[in-house]
C-alpha positions in Angstrom: 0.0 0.0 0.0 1.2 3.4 -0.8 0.9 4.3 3.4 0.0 2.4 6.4 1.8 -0.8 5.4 0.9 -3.0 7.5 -2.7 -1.6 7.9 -3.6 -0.4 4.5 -4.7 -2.5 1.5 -5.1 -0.2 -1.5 -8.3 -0.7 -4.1 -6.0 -1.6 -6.7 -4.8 -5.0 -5.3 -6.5 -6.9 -7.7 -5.1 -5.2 -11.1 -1.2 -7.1 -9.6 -2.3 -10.4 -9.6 0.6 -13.3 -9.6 0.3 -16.0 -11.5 1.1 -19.4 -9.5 3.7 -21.3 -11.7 4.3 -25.2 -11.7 1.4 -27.6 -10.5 0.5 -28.9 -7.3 0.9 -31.9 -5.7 -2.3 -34.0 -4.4 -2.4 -37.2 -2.7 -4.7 -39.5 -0.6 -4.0 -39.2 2.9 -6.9 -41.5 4.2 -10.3 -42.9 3.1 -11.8 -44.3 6.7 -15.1 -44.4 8.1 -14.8 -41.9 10.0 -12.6 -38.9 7.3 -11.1 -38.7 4.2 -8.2 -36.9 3.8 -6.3 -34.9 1.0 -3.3 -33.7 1.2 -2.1 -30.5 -1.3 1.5 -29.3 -1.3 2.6 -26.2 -3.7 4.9 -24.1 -4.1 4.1 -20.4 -4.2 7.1 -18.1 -5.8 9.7 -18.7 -2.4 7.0 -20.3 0.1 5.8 -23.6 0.0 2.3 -24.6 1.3 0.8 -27.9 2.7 -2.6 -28.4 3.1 -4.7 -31.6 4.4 -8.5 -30.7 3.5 -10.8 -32.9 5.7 -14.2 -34.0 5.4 -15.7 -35.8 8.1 -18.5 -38.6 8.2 -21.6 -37.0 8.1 -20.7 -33.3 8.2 -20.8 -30.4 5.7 -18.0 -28.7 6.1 -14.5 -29.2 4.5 -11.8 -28.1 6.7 -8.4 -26.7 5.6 -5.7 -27.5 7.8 -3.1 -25.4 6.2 0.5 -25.1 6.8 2.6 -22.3 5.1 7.0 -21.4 4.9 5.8 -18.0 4.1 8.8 -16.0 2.6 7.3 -13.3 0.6 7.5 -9.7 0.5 5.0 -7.3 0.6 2.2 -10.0 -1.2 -0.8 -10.4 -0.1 -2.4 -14.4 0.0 -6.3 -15.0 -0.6 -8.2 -17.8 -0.8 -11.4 -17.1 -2.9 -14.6 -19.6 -3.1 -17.1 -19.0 -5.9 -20.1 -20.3 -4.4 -22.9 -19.7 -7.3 -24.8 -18.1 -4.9 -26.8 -14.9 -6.2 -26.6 -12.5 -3.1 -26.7 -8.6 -2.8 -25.5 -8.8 0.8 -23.1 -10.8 2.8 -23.2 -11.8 6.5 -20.4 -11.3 8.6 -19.9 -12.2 11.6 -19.0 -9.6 14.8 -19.1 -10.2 18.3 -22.5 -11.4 19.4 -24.3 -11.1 15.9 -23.6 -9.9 12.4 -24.1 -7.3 10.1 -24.8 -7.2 5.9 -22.7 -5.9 4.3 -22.7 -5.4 -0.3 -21.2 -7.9 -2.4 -21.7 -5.4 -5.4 -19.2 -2.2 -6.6 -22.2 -0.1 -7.6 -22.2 2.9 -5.8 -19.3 4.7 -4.4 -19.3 3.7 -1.0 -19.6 0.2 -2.0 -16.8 0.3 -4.1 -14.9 1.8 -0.9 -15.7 -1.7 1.4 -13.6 -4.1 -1.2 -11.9 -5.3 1.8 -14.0 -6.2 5.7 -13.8 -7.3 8.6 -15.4 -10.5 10.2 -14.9 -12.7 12.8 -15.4 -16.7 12.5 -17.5 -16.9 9.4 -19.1 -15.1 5.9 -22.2 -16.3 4.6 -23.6 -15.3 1.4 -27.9 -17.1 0.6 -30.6 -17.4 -1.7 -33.8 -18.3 -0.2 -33.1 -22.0 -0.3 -29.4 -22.6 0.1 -26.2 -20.4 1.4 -22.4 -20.8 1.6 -20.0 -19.9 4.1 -16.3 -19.4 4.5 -15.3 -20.2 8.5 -12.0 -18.8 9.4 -10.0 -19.9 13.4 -7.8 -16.6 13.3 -7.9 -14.8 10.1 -10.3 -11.4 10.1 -10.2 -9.6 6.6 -12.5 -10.6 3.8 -13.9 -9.4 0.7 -17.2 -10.8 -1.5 -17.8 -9.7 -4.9 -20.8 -11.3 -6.1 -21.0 -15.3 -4.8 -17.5 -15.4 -4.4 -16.0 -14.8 -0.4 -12.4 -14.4 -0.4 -10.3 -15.0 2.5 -7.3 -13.1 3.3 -4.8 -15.5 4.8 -1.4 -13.5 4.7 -0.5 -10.2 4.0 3.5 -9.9 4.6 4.2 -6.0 5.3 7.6 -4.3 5.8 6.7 -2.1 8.3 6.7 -1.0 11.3 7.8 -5.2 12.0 10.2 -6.5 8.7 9.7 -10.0 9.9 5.7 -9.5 9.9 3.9 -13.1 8.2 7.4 -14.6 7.7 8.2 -17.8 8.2 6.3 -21.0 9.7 2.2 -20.4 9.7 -0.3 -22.5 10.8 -4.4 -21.6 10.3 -7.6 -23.7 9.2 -10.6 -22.2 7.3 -13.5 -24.3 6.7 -15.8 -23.9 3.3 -19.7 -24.9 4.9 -23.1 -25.1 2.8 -26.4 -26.1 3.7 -30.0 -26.3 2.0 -32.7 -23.9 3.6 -32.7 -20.7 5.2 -30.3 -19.5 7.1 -31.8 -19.4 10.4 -31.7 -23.4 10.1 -28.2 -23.3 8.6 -25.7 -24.2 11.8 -23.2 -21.4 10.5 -22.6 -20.3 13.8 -22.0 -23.5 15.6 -20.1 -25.3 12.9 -17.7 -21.8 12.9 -17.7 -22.5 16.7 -17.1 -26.1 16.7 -13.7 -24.6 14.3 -12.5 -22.5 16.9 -12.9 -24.4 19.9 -13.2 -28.3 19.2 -13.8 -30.8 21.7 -11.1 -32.0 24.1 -10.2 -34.7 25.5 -8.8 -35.3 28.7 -8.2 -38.6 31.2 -10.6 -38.9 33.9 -13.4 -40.6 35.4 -16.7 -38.9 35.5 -20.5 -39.6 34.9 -22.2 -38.4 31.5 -23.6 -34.7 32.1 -23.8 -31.2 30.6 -23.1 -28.4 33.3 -24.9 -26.5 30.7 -27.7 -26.7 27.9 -30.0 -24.2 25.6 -32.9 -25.1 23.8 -33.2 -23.0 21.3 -30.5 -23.6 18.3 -30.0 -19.2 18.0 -28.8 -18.4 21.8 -25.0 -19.1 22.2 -23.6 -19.8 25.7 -20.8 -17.5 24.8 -19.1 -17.7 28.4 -19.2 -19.5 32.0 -17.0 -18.0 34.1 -16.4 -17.2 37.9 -17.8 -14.1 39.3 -15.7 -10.8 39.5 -16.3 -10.5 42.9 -15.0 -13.2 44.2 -18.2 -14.7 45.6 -17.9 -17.9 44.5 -21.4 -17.1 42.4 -21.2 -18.6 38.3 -21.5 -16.2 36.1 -23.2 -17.5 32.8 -23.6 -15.0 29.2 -25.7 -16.0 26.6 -26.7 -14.0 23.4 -28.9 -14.7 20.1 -27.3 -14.9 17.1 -29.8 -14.6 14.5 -31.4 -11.7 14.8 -34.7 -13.5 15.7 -36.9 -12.8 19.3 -36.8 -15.9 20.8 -37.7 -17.1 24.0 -36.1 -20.9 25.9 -34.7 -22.6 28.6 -31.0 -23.0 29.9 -30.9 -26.1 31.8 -28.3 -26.8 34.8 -26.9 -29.4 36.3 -25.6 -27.5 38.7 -27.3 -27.2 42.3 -28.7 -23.1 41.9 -30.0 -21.5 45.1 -30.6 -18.2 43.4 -30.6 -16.5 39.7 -30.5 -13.5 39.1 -30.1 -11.5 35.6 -27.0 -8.8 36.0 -25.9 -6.1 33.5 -22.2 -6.8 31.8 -20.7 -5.3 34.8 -22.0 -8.1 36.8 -24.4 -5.7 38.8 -28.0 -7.2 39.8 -30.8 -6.2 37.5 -33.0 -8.4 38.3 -34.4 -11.9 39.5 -35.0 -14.9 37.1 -36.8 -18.1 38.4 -34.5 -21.4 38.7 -37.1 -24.2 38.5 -35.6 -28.1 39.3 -32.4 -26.6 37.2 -34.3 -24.4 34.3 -34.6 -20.8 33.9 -37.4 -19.7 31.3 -35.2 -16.3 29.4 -36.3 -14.2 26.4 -34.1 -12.7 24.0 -34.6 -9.5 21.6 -32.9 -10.0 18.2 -28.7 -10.3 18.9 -29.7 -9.3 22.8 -26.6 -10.4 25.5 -28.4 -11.7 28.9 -26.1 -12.2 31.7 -27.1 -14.2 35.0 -25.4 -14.6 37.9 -26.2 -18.4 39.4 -25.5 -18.3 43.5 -25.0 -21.9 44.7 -27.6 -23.6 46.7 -30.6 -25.6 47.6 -33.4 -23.2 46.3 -35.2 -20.9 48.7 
């Protein structure tokens, strides 16, 4: 960029494109019953890139599990999906909800937004099928028509010389579905990508300290309380833009609930009935509750 290098990417990006000479190299990592496996190696000017792109039994989303020697200067790395899919807006995600954005050029300020922010995913729809493009730590994005392009690397000069060099590691995910979006899963497949299951030894009984039944409110957080009180401090928000009203169950013994501001300061009481607490949401509204520990009053 002519200023701001490592925060600037200038309009004209896309007039300096570079070709990417010699072929790559695919191979069959696995075909089980559980995965298959490719793997991808090329060669990109001085950087070499290995990918192993997984798809799972049963699942609609192909993961990228990419591994790049990135030794370029001042080139800029995007992977681009042309979905098909005939949209004049595309999702993306922010923190706790989303916002439409254009995926057209044709007015001025459009043309200004070729590059955007989002957070774990970018969905583009139709009224009976979408795509998405899920992302576990890379933010910038453009969509021109159905295609979502992911910026993966950028390599600036300054103010850090060494900035993208070397030895990176990411994963971005390519998900589709039929139906409308509320019914799509975007948000928990992207969630499932940033924070997968774990295992760890132990012996314990089956049980979830937690549930939601509604598929649109996301236990974002579950946390101790600020104060020191020993009280559980659970955040929950709806993700689609929807009212919605359901029930967060606990396995945890609740003497009191109370609904707090982000502060953690009481605003009010919520009933905790035999471990469920009946909440409504407001499109993309953030409830917090505070949970005291207990035999109910």
């Amino acid at each position: 960029p002519r200023s701001f290098d490592a925060w600037d990417i200038d309009s004209n990006y896309e007039l300096f494109e570079v070709p990417l000479d010699g072929k790559a190299r695919i191979e069959v990592v696995t075909q089980g019953p559980l995965a298959a496996v490719l793997r991808i190696t090329r060669t990109i000017s001085r950087s070499s890139l290995t990918q192993e792109v997984w798809l799972r039994r049963g699942s609609r989303r192909l993961d990228f599990k990419t591994v790049v020697d990135w030794q370029e200067k001042h080139r800029l790395l995007k992977v681009a999906f042309p979905t098909g899919v005939h949209a004049q807006e595309a999702r993306h995600e922010i923190q706790f909800g989303h916002l439409s954005r254009p995926t057209h050029r044709s007015l001025p300020f459009d043309a200004d937004r070729f590059e955007v922010c989002n957070q774990k995913w970018t969905a583009v729809e139709e009224g009976n099928r979408g795509a998405a493009v899920l992302n576990d730590c890379k933010y910038g994005v453009n969509v021109i028509g159905g295609a979502i392009q992911l910026t993966l690397l950028r390599s600036p000069k300054a103010p850090d010389a060494t900035a993208d060099m070397g030895l990176q590691e990411f994963t971005y995910s390519f998900y589709s579905w039929n139906g409308s979006f509320f019914g799509s899963n975007v948000v928990r497949e992207a969630c499932d990508l940033n924070v997968p299951a774990g295992l760890q030894p132990g012996v314990a009984p089956e049980v979830s300290l937690f549930s939601v039944d509604a598929p649109n409110v996301i236990i974002e957080a579950v946390k101790p309380a600020e104060d020191g009180s020993g009280d559980c401090i659970v955040r929950l928000y709806e993700c689609m833009h929807a009212a919605t009203t359901c029930r967060l169950l606990t396995a945890l013994p609740v003497g009191k609930a109370t609904v707090t501001n982000m502060l953690e300061e009481h605003q009010g009481n919520v009933a905790c009935r035999k471990g469920a607490l009946e909440l409504s949401f407001k499109p993309f509204e953030i409830v917090t509750l505070r949970l005291t520990p207990g035999r109910p009053s």
